[in-house]
ROSE-421993 format. One record per residue (C-alpha): residue number from 0; residue in one letter; x, y, z negated. Coordinates in steps of 0.02 Angstrom, whole numbers, plus 50000, padded with zeros to 5 digits. Each point is the difference from the previous one (the first is absolute). Layout:
<pts>
PT   pos   code      c1      c2      c3
PT   NUM      A       X       Y       Z
...
</pts>
This chain:
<pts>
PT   pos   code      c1      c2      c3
PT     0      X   53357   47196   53664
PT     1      X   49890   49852   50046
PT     2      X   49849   49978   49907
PT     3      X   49935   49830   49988
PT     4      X   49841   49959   50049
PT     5      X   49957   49920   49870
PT     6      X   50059   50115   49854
PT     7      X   49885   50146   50077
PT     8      X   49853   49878   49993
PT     9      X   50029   49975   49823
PT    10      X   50038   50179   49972
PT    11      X   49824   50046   50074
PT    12      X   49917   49858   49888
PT    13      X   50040   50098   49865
PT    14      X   49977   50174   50021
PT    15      X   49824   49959   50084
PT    16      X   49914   49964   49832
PT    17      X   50096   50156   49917
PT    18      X   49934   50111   50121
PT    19      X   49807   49908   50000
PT    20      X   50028   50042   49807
PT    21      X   50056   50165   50008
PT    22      X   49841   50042   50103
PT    23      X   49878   49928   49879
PT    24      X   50066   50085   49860
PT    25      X   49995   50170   50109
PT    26      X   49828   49944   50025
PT    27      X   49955   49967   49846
PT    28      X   50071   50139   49912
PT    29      X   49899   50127   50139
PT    30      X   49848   49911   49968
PT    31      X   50008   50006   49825
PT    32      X   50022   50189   49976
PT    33      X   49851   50031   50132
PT    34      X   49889   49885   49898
PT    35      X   50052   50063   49820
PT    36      X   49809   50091   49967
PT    37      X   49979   50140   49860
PT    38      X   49968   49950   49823
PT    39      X   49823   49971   49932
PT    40      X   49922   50132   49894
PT    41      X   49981   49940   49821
PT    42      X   49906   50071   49842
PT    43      X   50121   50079   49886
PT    44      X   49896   50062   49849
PT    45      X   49838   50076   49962
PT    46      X   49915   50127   49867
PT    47      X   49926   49931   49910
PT    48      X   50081   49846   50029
PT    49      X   49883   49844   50016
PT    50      X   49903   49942   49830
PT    51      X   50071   50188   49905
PT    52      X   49882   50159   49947
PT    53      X   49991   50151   50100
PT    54      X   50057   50109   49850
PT    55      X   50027   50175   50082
PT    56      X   49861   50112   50094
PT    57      X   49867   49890   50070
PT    58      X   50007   50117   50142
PT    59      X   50136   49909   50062
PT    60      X   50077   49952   50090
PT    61      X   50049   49821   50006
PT    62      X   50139   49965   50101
PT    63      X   50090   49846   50099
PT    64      X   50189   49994   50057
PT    65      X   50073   49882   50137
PT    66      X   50190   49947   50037
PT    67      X   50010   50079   50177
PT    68      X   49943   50155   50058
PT    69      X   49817   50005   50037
PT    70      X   49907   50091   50178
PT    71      X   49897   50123   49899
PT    72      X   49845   49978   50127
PT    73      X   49988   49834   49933
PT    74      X   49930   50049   49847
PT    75      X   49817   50038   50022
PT    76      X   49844   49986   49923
PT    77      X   49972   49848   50063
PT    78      X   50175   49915   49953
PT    79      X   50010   50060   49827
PT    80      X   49852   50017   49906
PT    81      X   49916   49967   49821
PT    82      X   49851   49897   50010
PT    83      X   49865   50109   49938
PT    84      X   50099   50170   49996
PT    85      X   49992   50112   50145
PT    86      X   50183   50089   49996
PT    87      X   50126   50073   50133
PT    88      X   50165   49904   50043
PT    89      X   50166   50090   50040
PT    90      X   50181   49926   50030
PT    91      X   50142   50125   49965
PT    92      X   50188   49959   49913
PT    93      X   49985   49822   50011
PT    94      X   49830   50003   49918
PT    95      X   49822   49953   50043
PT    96      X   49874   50087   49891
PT    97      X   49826   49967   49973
PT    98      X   49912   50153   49912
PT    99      X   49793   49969   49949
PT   100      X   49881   50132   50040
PT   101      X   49944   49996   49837
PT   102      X   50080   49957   49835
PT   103      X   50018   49818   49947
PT   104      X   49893   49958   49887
PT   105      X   50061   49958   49819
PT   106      X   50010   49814   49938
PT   107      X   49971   49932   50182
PT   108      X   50081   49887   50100
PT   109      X   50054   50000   50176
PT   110      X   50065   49940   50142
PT   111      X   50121   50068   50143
PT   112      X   50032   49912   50179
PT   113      X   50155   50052   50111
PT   114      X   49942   49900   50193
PT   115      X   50119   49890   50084
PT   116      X   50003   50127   50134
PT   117      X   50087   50130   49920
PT   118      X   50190   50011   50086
PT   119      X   50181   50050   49991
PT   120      X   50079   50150   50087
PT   121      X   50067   49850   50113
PT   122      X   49813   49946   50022
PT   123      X   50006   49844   49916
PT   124      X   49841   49968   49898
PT   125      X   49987   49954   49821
PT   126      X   49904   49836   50079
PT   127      X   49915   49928   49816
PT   128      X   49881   50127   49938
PT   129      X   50035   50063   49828
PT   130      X   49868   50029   49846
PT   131      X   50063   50018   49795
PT   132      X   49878   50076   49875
PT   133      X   50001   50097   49861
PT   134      X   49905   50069   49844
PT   135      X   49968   50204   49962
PT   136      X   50037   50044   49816
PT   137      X   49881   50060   49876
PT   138      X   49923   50196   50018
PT   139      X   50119   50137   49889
PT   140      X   49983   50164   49965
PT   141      X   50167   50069   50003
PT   142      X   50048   50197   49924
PT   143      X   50006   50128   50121
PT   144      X   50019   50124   49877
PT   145      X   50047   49980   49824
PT   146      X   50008   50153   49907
PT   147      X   50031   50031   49810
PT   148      X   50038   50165   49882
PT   149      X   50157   49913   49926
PT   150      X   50083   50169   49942
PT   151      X   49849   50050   49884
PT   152      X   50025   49998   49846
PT   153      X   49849   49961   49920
PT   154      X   49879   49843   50044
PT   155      X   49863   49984   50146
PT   156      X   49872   49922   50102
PT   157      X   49889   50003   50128
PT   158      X   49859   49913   50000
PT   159      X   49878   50056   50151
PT   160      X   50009   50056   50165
PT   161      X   49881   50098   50121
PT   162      X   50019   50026   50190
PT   163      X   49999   50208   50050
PT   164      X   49912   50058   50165
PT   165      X   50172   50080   50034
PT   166      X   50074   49831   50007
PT   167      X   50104   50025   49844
PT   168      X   49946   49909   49822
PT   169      X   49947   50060   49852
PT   170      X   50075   49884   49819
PT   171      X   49934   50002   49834
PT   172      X   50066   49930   49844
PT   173      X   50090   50047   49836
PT   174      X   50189   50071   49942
PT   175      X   50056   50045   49835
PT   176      X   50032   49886   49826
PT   177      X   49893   49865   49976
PT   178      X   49903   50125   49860
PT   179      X   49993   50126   50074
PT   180      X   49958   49986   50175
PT   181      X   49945   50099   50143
PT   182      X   49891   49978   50157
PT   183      X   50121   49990   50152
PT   184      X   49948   50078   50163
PT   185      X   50087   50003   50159
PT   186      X   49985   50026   50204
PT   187      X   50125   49898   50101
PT   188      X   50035   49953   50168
PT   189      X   50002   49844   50071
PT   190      X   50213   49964   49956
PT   191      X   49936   50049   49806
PT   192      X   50054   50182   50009
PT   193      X   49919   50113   49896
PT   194      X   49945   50149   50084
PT   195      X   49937   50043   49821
PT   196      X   49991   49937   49816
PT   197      X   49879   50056   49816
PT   198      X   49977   49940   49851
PT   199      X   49834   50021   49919
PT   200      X   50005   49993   49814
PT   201      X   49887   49881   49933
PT   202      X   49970   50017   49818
PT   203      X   50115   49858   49940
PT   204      X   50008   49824   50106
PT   205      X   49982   50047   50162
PT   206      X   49978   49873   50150
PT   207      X   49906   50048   50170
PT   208      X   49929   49826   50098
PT   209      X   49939   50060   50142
PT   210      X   49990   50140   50124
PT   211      X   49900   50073   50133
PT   212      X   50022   50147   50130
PT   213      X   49857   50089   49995
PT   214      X   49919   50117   50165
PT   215      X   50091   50166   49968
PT   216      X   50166   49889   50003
PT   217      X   50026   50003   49802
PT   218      X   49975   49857   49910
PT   219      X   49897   49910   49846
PT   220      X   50107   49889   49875
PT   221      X   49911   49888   49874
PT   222      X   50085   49921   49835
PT   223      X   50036   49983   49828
PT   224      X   50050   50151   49873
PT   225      X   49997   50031   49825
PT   226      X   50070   49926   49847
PT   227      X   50049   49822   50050
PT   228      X   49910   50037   50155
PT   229      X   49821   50013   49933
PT   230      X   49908   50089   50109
PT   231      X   49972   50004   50187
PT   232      X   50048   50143   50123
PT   233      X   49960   50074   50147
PT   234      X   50104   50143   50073
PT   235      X   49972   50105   50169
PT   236      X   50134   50096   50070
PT   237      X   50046   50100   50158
PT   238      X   50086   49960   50145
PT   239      X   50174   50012   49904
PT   240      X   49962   49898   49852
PT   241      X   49940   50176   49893
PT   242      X   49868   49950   49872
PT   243      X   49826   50072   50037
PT   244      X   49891   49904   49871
PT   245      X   50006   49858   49886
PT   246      X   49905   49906   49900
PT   247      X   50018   49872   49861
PT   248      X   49891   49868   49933
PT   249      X   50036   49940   49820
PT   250      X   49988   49814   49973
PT   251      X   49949   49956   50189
PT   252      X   50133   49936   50100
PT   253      X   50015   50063   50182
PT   254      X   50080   49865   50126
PT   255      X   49959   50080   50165
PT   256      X   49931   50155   50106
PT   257      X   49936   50001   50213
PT   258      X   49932   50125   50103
PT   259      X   49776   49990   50028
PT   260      X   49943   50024   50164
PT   261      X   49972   50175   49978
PT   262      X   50177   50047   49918
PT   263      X   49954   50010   49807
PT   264      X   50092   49835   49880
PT   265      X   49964   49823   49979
PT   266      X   50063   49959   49807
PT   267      X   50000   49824   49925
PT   268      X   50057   49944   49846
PT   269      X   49879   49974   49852
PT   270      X   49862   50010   50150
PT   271      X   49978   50100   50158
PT   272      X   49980   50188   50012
PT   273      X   49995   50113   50143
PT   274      X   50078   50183   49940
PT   275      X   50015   50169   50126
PT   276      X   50177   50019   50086
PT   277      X   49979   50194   49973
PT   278      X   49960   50023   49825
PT   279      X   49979   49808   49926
PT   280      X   49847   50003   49925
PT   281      X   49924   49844   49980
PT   282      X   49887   49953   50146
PT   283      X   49916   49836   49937
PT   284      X   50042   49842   49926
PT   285      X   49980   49822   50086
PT   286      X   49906   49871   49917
PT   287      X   50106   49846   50003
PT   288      X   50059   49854   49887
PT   289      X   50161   49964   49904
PT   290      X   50170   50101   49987
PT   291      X   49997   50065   50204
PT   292      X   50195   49966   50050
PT   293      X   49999   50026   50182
PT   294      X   49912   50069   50120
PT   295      X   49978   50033   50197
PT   296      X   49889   50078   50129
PT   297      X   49856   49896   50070
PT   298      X   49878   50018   50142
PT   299      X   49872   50140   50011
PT   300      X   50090   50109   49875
PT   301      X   50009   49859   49854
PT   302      X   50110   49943   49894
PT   303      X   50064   49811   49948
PT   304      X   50111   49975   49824
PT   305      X   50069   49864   49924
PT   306      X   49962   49997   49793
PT   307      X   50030   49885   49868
PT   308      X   49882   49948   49834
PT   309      X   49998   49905   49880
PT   310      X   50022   49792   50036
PT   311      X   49943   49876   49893
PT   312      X   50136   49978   49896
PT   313      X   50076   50171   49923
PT   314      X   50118   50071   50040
PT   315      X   49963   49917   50180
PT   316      X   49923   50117   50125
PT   317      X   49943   49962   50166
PT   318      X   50020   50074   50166
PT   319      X   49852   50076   50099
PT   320      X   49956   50140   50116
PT   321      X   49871   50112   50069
PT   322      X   49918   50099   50116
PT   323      X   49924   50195   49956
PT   324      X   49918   50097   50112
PT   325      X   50066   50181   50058
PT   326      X   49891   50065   49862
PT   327      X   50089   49888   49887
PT   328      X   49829   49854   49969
PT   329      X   50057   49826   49997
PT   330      X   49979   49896   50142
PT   331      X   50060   49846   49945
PT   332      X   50119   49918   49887
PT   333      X   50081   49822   49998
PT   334      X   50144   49908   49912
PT   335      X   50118   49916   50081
PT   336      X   50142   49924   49863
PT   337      X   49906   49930   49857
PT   338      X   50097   50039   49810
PT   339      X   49977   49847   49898
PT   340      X   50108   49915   49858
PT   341      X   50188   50020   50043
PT   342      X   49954   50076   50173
PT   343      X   49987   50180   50004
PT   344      X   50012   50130   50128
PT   345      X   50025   50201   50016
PT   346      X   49946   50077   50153
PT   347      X   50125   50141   50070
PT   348      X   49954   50080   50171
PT   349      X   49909   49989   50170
PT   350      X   50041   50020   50159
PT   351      X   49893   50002   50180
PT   352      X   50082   49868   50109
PT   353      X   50037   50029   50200
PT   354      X   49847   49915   50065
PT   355      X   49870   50084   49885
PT   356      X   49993   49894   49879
PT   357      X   50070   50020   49780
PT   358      X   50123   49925   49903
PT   359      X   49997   50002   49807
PT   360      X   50175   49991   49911
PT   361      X   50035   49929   49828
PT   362      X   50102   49911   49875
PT   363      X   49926   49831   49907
PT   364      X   50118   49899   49852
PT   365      X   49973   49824   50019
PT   366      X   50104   49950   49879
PT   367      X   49984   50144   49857
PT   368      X   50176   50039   50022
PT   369      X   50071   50045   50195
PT   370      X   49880   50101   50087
PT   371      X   49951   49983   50200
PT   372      X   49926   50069   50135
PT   373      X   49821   49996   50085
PT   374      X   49925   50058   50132
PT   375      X   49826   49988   50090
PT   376      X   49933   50038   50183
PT   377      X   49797   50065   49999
PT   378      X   49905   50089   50114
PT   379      X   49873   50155   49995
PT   380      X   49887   49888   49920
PT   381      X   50108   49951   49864
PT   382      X   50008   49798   50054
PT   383      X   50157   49958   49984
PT   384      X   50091   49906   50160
PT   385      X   50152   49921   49903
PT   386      X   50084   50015   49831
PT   387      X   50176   49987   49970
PT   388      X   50098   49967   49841
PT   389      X   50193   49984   49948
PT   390      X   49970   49834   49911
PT   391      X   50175   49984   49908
PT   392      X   50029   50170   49991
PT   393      X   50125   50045   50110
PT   394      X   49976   50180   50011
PT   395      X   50026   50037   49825
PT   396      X   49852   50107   49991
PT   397      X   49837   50050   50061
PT   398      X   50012   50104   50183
PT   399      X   49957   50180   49957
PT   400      X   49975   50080   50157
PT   401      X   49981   49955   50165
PT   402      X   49974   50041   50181
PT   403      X   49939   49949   50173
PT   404      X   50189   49957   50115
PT   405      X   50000   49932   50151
PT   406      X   49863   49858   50034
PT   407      X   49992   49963   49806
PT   408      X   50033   50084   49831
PT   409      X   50134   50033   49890
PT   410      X   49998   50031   49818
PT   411      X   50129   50060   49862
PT   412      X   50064   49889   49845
PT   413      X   50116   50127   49894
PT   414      X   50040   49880   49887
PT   415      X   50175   49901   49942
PT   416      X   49988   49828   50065
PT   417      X   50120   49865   49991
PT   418      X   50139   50091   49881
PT   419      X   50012   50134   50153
PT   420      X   49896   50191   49998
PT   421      X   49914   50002   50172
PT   422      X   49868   50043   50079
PT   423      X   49942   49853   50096
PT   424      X   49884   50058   50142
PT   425      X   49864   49877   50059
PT   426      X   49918   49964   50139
PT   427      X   49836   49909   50055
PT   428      X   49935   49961   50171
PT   429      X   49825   50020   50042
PT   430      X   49975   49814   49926
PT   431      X   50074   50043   49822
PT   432      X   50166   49913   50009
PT   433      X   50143   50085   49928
PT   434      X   50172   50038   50010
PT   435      X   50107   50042   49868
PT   436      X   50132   50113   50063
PT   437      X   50118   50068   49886
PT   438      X   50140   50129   50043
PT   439      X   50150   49907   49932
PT   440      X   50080   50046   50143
PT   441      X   49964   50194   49992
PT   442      X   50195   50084   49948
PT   443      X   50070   50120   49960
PT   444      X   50192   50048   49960
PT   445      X   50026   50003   49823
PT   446      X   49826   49951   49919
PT   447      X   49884   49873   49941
PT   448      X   49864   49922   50097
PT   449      X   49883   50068   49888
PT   450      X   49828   50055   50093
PT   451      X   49831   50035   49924
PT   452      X   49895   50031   50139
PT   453      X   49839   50073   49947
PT   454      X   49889   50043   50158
PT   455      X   50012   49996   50197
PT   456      X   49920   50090   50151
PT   457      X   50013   49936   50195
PT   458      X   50104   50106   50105
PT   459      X   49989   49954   50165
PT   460      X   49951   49830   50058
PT   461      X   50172   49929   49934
PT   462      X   50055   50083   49856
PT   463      X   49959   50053   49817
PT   464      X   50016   50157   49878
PT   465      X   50015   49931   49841
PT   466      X   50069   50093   49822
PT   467      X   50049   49943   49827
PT   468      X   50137   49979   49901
PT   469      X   50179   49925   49972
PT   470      X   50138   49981   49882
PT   471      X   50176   50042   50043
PT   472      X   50110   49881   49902
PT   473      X   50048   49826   50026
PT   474      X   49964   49920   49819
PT   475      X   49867   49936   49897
PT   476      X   50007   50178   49882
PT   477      X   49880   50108   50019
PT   478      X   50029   50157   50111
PT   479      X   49922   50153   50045
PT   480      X   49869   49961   50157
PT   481      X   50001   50123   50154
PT   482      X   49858   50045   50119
PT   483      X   50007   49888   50158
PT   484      X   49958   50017   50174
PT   485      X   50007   49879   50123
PT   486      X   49959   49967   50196
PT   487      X   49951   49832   50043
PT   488      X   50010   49912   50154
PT   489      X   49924   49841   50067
PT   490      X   50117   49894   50098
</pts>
């Protein structure tokens, strides 16, 4: 068959621009899946996420996540970082980490930076650096231990605690019917395990408020006895808790009991008498001023206490303290909350702080019907570096006891506050602010949050010993209350 000329010139007119076509799409499609690059790395999340609190450890870490898989060498010191906390960075599972070399500090903020240089798995960079902040939450102590004689059958309390050289603790307090009462004596270990418990009879109302190991690993208790608790006592025993002498004091109450220097016992309640550890005769008796209701060890073998007299308005006292020599002469002696009309104050314990210096608990009722807390900072010279006071009464009571924890001090409110039975624990910083911390988040299965936290020793650098008592129902009725020992931590 004869093909025209002119039919295969049209022919090729037409298939020329199909086949130019075809080869630009075959181009184009080539070039296009060569040129397709990995996707960019973007932030997914981060903890805390930017503007929220850091509420868990402050050890960290905080952490960043990205949409792509990240090149784990990316993350260095230099590419993810906290501006003024030295840390060390780590990438596993999708996650950079940022962990500080030292805790966080509490009510801060900060600020992390991820650099633009950090990169994919495909090694394509994150390109726009990347910085969120965030706030750390409020200090807490939270219950390591919480530890409570819930099938006894009669009542209980603790209401002091000593440290043993052995490591272990030694608790004082009371158990029986409220007239009828005996001295409670215990050694435990550090989960609140007795390795032993007595009862020393007490002559009626007995209460023991504080406790001391003495040098041949028995101890000293000091408190209360008697009818109605009337007179003071002071009771040595042995190693296991067995009674080796006691005395009693008729009409003179008895708040607390240390070692001397030389092993013999510190007593103050109406004043301050030194007694023999072996045989407790009396030694000597301090001259000092006012109803002593603390005390502590000072330099060169002296002693500082906290006492209150008479204000200028009765029944207002005021809050002082003083200084007695190892012989028991008075050194000095200073006041420090003033008792005046509708302002009075009660003094309650001492304690030595970390860096050498005192701190004088109390109680003060500014408005002759909710009582609050004081406390005051002084030296060895008795001048006093700063006062504090619960103004509106928030603790619910004057701070009974108290102890040097961490770079501050804490000290112990066992009163009901606020329609709840706690214990609120407070603490000051070396410039006498305070924080009100109160365990409404210490549980249990099955009870009330009922705590009446009496006194407190540092264990550690973190944590706290501290004993009282609790109730076990969950109603407004009154119910039996049970010893209580708990193990604080700060976090």
């Amino acid at each position: 068959m004869k093909v025209s000329t002119r039919r295969v010139a049209s022919l090729r007119s037409c298939l020329v621009p199909l086949l130019v076509g075809a080869a630009i799409l075959s181009s184009c499609s080539k070039n296009s899946t060569q040129s397709n690059p990995p996707p960019l790395p973007v932030v997914a999340g981060t903890y805390p996420s930017s503007g929220a609190v850091l509420s868990d450890s402050l050890t960290g870490p905080i952490t960043i996540t990205f949409t792509e898989a990240m090149k784990p060498a990316s993350f260095t010191a230099t590419t993810f970082w906290v501006d003024g906390k030295p840390g060390t960075v780590s990438y596993a599972n999708g996650i950079a980490a940022f962990k500080p070399t030292t805790p966080f500090a509490h009510n801060e903020s900060y600020t992390a930076h991820v650099a633009g240089s950090v990169s994919s798995q495909a090694g394509v960079q994150l390109g726009t650096a990347y910085s969120w902040s965030f706030t750390t939450r409020d200090w807490t102590l939270m219950p390591v231990v919480v530890k409570f004689d819930s099938a006894a059958a009669e009542e209980a309390g603790a209401w002091a605690v000593t440290p043993c050289t052995d490591g272990k603790y030694g608790i004082a307090g009371w158990t029986g019917l409220s007239g009828n009462r005996s001295i409670y004596l215990a050694k435990v270990d550090s989960n609140g395990v007795a390795l032993w418990q007595k009862t020393v009879a007490a002559g009626g109302y007995g209460q023991a408020s504080s406790i001391v190991e003495t040098q041949d690993h028995g101890f000293a208790i000091a408190g209360l006895g008697g009818d109605f608790g009337s007179a003071g006592l002071l009771i040595k025993t042995d190693a296991t808790g067995n009674v080796q002498w006691q005395k009693s004091f008729q009409g003179v109450g008895l708040y607390g009991v240390t070692l001397a220097a030389d092993g013999n016992l510190i007593t103050w309640g109406g004043s301050v008498a030194k007694y023999s550890v072996s045989t407790g005769e009396l030694l000597w008796t301090a001259t000092t001023t006012g109803t002593v209701r603390g005390l502590c060890a000072g330099p060169a073998g002296s002693y500082l206490y906290t006492s209150e007299i008479p204000g200028d308005f009765d029944p207002a006292k005021s809050i002082c303290g003083g200084r007695i020599d190892a012989a028991g002469n008075s050194v000095w002696f200073k006041m420090y909350f003033h008792g005046h009309y509708q302002e009075g104050y009660s003094a309650r314990a001492m304690a030595a702080s970390a860096d050498g210096n005192y701190a004088v608990f109390g109680g003060w009722d500014p408005s002759q019907s909710r009582a609050g807390g004081v406390a005051a900072k002084i030296n060895a010279a008795g001048d006093s570096l700063w006062t504090s006071r619960d103004e509106h009464g928030w603790f619910g009571g004057p701070i009974t006891s108290g102890c040097r924890f961490r770079d501050g001090l804490v000290g112990f409110v066992p009163f009901q506050t606020d329609n709840h039975a706690m214990g609120p624990v407070v603490y000051f910083t070396n410039g006498g602010a305070w924080i009100d911390y109160r365990p409404e988040t210490w549980t249990a299965p099955g009870i009330r949050q009922a705590f009446w936290v009496y006194s407190g020793i540092p264990r550690g650098s973190d944590e706290l010993i501290a004993v009282g008592e609790m109730t076990l129902e969950n109603d407004t009725a009154a119910k039996p209350r049970k010893k209580l020992f708990l193990r604080l931590r700060y976090m």
